[in-house]
NULO-658913 format. One line per 10 residues: number of its first residue (from 1); their letters; for each residue x, y, z of N, C-alpha, C. Coordinates in steps of 0.2 Angstrom, whole numbers. Example, Ala and Ser with C-alpha at 12.3 -4.5 7.8 and 13.67 -1.06 7.14 Angstrom:
<atoms>
1> AS> 66/-28/39/62/-22/39/66/-16/39 | 64/-11/35/68/-5/36/64/0/39
</atoms>
This chain:
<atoms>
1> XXXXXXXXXX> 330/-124/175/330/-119/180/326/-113/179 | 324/-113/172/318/-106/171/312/-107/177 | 313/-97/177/308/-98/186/307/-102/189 | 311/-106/191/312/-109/197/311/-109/204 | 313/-102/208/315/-100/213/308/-93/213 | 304/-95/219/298/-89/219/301/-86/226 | 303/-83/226/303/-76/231/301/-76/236 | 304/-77/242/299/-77/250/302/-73/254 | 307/-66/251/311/-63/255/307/-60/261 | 300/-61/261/294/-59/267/298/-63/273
11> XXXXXXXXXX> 298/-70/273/297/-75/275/304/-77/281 | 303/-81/286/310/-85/290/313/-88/284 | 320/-87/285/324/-85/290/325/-77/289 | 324/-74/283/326/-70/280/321/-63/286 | 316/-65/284/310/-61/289/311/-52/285 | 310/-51/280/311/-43/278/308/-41/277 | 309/-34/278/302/-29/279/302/-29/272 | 295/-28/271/291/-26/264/295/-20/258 | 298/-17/261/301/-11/255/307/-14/252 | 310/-18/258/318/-21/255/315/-27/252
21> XXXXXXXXXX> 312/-32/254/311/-37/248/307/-36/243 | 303/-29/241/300/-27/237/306/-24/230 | 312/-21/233/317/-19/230/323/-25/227 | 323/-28/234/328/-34/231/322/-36/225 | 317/-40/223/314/-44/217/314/-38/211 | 314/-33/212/315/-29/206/323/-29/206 | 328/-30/208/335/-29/205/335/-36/203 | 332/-42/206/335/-48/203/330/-48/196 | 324/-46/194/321/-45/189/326/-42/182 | 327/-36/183/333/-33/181/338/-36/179
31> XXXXXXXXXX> 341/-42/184/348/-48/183/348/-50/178 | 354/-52/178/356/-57/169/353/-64/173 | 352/-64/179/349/-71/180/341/-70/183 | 337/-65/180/332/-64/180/326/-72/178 | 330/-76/172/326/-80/170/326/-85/174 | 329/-86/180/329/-90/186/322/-91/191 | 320/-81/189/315/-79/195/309/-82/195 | 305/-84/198/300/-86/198/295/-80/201 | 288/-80/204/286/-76/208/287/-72/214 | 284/-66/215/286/-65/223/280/-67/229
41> XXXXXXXXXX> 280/-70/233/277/-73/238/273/-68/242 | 270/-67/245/268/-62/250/261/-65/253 | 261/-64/260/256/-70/262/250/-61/261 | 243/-65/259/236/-62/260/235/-55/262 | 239/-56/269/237/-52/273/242/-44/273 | 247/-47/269/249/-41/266/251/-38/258 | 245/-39/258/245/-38/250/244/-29/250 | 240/-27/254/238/-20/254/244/-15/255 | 249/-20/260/256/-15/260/259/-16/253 | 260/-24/250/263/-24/244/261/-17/239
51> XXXXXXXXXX> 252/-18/238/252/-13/232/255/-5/234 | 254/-3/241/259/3/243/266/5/241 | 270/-1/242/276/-1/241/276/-3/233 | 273/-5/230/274/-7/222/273/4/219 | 268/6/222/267/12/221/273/16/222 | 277/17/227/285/17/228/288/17/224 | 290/12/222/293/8/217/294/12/209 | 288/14/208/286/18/202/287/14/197 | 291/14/193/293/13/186/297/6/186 | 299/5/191/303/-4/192/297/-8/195
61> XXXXXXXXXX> 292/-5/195/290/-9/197/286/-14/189 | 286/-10/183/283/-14/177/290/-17/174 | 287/-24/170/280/-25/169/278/-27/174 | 271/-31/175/267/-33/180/272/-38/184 | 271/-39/190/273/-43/193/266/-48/194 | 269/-55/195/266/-59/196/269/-62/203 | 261/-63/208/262/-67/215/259/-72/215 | 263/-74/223/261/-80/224/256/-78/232 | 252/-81/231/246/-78/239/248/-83/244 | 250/-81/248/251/-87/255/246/-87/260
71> XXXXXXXXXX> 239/-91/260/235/-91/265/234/-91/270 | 231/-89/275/231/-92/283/225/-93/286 | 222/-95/289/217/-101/293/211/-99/291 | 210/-92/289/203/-90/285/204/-92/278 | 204/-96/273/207/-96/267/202/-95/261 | 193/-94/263/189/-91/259/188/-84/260 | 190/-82/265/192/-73/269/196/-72/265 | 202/-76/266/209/-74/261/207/-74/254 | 202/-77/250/200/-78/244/196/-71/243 | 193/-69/248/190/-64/244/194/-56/245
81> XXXXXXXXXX> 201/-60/248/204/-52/249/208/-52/243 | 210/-57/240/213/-58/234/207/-55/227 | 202/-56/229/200/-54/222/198/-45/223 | 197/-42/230/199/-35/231/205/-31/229 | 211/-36/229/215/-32/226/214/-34/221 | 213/-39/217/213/-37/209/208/-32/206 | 203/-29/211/201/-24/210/204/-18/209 | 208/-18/213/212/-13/216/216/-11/209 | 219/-18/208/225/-17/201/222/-17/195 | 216/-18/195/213/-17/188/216/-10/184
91> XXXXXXXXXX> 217/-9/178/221/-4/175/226/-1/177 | 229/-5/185/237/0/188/241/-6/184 | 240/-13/183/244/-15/181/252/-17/183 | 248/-16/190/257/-17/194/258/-24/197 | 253/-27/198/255/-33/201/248/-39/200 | 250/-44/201/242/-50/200/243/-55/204 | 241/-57/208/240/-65/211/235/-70/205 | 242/-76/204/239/-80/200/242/-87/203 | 244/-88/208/245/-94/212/243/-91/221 | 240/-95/223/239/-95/232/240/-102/232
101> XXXXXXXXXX> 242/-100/241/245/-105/243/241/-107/250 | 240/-113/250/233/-114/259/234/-120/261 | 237/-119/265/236/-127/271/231/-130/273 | 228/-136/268/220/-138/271/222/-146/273 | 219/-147/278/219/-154/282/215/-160/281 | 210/-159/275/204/-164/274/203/-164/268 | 199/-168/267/194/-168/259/190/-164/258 | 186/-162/263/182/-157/263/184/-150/260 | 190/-147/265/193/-142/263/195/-141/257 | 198/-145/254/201/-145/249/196/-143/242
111> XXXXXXXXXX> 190/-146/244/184/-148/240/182/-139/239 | 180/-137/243/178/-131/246/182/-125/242 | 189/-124/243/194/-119/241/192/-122/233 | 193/-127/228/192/-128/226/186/-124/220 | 182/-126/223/174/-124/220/174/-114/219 | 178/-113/225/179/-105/227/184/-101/222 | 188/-105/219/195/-103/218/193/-99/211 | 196/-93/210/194/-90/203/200/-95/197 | 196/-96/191/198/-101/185/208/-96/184 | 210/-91/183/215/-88/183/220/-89/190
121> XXXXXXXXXX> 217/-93/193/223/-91/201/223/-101/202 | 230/-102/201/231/-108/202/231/-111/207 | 230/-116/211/231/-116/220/235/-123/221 | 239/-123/227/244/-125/228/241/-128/235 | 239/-132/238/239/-135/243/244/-141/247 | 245/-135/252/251/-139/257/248/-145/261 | 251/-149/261/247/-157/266/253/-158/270 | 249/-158/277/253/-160/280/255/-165/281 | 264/-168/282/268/-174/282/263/-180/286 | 260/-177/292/255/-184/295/251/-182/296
131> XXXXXXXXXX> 248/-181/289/240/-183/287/241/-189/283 | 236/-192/281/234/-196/275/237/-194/268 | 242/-194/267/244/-190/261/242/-194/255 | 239/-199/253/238/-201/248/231/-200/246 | 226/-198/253/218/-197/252/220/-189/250 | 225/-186/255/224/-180/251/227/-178/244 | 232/-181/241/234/-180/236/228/-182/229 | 224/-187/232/220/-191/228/214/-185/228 | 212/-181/233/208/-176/230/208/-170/229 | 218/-168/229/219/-160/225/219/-166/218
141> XXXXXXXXXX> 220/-171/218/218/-171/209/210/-170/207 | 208/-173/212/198/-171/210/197/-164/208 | 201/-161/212/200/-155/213/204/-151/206 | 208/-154/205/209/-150/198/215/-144/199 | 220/-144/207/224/-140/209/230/-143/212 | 234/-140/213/242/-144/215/244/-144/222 | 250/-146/221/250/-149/230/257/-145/232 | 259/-143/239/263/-142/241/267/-143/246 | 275/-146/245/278/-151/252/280/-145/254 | 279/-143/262/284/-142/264/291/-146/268
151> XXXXXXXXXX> 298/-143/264/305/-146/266/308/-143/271 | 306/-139/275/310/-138/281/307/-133/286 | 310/-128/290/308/-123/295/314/-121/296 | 315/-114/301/319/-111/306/321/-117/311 | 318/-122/312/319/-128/317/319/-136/314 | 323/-138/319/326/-144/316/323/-150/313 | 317/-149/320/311/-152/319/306/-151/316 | 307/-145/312/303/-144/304/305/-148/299 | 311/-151/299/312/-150/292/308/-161/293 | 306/-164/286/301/-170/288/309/-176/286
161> XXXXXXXXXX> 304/-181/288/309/-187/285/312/-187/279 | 315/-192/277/317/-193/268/312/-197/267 | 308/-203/271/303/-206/270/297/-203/269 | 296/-196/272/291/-193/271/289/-189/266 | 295/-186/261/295/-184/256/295/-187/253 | 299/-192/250/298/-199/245/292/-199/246 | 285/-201/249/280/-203/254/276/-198/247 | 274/-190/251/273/-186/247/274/-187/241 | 280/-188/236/282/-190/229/278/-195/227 | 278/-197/229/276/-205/226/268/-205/225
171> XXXXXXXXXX> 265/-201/231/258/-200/228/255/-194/224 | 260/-190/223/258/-186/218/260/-188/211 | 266/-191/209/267/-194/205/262/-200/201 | 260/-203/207/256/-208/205/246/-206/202 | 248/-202/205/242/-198/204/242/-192/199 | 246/-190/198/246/-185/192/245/-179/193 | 249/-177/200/246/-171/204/255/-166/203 | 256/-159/200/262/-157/202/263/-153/208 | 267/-152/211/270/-149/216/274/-143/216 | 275/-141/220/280/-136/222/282/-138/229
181> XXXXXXXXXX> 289/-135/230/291/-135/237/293/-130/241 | 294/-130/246/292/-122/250/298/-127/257 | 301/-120/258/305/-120/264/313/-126/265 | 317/-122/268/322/-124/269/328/-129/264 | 325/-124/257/328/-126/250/333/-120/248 | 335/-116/250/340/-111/249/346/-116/245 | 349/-119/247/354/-125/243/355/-131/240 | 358/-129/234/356/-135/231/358/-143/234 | 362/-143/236/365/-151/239/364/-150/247 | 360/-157/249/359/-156/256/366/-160/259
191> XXXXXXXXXX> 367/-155/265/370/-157/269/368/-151/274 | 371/-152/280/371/-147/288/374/-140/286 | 365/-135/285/367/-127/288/364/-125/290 | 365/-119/294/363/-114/297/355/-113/298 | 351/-114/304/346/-116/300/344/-108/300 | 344/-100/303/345/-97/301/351/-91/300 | 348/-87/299/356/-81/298/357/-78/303 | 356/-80/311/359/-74/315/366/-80/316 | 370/-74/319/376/-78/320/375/-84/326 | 380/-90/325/379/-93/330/373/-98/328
201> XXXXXXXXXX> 369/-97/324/364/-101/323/363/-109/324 | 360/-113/325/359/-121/326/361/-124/320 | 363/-126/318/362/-131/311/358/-138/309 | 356/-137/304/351/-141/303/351/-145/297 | 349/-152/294/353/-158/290/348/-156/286 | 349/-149/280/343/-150/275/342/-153/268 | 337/-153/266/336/-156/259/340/-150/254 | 344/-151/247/345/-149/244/341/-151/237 | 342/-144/236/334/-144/230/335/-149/224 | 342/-147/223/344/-152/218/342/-159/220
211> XXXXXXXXXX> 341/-164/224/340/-168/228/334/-169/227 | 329/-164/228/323/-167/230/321/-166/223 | 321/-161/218/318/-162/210/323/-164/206 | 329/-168/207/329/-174/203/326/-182/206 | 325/-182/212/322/-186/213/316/-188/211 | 313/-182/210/305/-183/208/305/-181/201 | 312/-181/196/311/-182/190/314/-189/188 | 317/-193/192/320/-199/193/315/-204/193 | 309/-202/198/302/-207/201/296/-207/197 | 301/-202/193/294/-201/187/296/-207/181
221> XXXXXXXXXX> 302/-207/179/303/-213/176/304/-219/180 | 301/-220/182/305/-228/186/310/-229/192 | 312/-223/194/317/-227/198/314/-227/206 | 317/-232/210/313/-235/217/314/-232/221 | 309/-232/226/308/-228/234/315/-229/237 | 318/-232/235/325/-236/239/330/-229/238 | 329/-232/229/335/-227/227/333/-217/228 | 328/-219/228/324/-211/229/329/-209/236 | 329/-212/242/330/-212/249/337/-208/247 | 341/-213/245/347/-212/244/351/-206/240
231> XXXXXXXXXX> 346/-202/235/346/-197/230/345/-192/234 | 340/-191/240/338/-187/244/342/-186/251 | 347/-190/252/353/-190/255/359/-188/254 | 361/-190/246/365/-186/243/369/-180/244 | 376/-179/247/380/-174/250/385/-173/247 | 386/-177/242/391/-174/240/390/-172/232 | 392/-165/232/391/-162/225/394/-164/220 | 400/-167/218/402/-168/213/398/-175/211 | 393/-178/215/389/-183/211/382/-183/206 | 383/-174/207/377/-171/201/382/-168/196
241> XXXXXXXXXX> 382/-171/188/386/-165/184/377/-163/178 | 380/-160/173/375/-157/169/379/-157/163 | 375/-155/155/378/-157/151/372/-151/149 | 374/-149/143/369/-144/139/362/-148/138 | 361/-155/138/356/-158/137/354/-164/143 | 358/-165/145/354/-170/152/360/-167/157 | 356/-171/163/357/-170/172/360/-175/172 | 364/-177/176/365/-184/180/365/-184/188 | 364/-189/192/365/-190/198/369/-198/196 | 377/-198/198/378/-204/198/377/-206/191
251> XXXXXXXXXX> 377/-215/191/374/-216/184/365/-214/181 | 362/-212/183/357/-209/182/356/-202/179 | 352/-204/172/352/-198/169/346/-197/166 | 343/-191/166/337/-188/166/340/-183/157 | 336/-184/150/339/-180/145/332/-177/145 | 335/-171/141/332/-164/140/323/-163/140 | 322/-169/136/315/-169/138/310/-173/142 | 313/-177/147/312/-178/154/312/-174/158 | 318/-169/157/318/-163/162/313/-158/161 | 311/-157/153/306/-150/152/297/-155/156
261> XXXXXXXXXX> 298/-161/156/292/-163/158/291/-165/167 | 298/-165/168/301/-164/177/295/-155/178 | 299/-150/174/297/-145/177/291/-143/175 | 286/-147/170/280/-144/167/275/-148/170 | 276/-155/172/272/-157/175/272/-162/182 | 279/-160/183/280/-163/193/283/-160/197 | 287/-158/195/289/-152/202/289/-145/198 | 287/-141/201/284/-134/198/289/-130/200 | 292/-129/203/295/-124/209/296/-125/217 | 300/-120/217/302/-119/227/302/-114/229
271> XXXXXXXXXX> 300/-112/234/301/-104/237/307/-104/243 | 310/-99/241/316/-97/245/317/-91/247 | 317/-90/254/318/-82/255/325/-78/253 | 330/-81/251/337/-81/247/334/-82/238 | 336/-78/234/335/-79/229/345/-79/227 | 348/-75/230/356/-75/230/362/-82/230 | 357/-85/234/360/-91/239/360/-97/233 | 353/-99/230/356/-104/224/359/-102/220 | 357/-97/216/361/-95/210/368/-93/212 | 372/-91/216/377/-91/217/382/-100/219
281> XXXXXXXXX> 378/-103/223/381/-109/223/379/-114/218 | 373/-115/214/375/-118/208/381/-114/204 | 382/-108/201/387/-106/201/395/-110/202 | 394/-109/208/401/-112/211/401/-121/212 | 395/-123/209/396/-129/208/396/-132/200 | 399/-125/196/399/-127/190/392/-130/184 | 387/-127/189/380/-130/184/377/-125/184 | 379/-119/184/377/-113/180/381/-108/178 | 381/-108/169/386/-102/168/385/-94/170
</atoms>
C-alpha cells in the first residue's frame, strides 16, 4: 500500500477549493499513515494557484512536494506550462511535477507527448474504454510511458464495463506497459455507493480498488479473463484476508514478491479525491493496522 493513493481532493466528487486540499495533504503528510500517500494531483491549469497557496502554507509545506499534472486538450501548451513552473520552483523547493497525466486518442498523439515530454516527468496516458485499446497500449509502450484506466465518474454511466477493464489489463499486462487508475476507487470492495457526496445522492455499482489491483496482480501470474471478471465483481469483503506476507482473494494467493512486483511494475496507483475514505475502511476491514 506504500503511496498508493495520489490526491485529487481538487477533483469530483470532492470538488475543493485549492487552500482546503492544499491543507488536508499536508495533515495527511504529517499522519502516522502518511506512507499511504502518494502525490497531490492538480490539473495544469492551476498550478499557478497551487504555488500561491504552497507560499501560504509556509513551512508545512517542506519537504518538496511531489505532483501529479492533469492535462487538458492543449497537452503541448500544458507541457510547457509545466516546465514554467519549474522555473518558478527552482531553488523555493516547494513543489515539482514528476508525473502528467493527458488523454490522447491516437498513435499519433501519443507519439508527439512522448518526443515532448522532459526525461524527469513520467507521463501516464488515459485511453479511452472505445478506442482500440491494444493499438494504443502497444504505442505508450514504443513510447516508453504508462497508461491510465479510468474506473468511474460522478455518473453511472462513467463508470466502464468489467469486460472493459480486464480488456485494458490484459493489454497492458501483455505488453509490458504499467498503469495507474484514476476515478471512482475511494473503496476498497466494490459494491453500490454514493456516486457523490451531497445528500440523497444516486448510487452507483463501483469497482473496488482491492478488486481491480489484485486482479492485475493475479493476470500478471496466470490467471484467466474469466476468473479476472469474477475477482472484479467481488462484494463481499471477507473474501480478501492478508497475512504479513501474502494477499489472498478466495483460494488465490499473491506472496510478498508478486506483490512488490504488482506495485513496481503493473499497477502503480489510484487517484482518489478521499484519501480518509480507504485508509479508514481498509482499517475497518482489518487489512490495515
Amino acid at each position: 500500500m506504500a503511496g498508493i493513493v495520489d490526491y485529487a481532493g481538487l477533483f469530483p466528487p470532492a470538488g475543493l477549493d485549492m487552500s482546503t486540499a492544499v491543507h488536508n495533504y499536508a495533515a495527511y503528510r504529517a499522519s502516522d499513515e502518511a506512507w499511504i500517500l502518494g502525490r497531490f494531483v492538480v490539473p495544469v491549469g492551476r498550478l499557478d494557484e497551487l504555488s500561491e497557496a504552497l507560499i501560504a502554507l509556509g513551512a508545512q509545506a517542506a519537504p518538496e512536494w511531489r505532483l501529479t499534472a492533469v492535462a487538458g486538450a492543449d497537452v503541448p501548451a500544458d507541457m510547457d506550462r509545466i516546465r514554467a513552473f519549474a522555473r518558478q520552483q527552482h531553488g523555493e523547493g516547494r513543489a515539482r511535477v514528476d508525473s502528467l497525466e493527458a488523454k490522447l486518442t491516437s498513435v499519433e498523439a501519443i507519439d508527439r507527448v512522448a518526443r515532448q515530454r522532459d526525461a524527469a516527468c513520467s507521463v501516464f496516458v488515459e485511453i479511452p474504454q472505445d478506442a482500440d485499446v491494444p493499438s494504443l497500449v502497444a504505442a505508450v509502450k514504443r513510447a516508453n510511458v504508462n497508461a491510465k484506466l479510468r474506473t468511474g465518474g460522478v455518473a453511472a454511466e462513467s463508470i466502464p464495463s468489467r469486460e472493459s477493464v480486464v480488456r485494458f489489463m490484459r493489454s497492458c499486462i501483455s505488453a509490458g506497459v504499467p498503469f495507474k487508475a484514476t476515478a471512482g476507487l475511494h473503496h476498497p470492495v466494490r459494491a453500490e455507493y454514493p456516486l457523490t457526496y451531497e445528500s440523497g445522492a444516486p448510487l452507483g455499482l463501483m469497482f473496488g480498488f482491492l478488486n481491480v489491483f489484485l486482479a492485475a496482480g493475479f493476470m500478471r501470474h496466470g490467471m484467466s479473463d474469466t476468473d479476472a471478471l469474477e475477482l472484479l465483481d467481488e462484494r463481499d469483503a471477507a473474501a480478501f484476508t492478508a497475512t504479513a506476507t501474502t494477499i489472498r482473494w478466495r483460494a488465490a494467493v499473491l506472496d510478498e514478491a508478486q506483490i512488490d512486483e504488482l506495485r513496481s511494475a503493473v499497477a502503480l496507483s489510484f487517484g482518489s479525491c478521499s484519501f480518509t475514505e480507504p485508509v479508514e475502511e481498509l482499517r475497518a476491514l482489518a487489512l490495515l493496522s
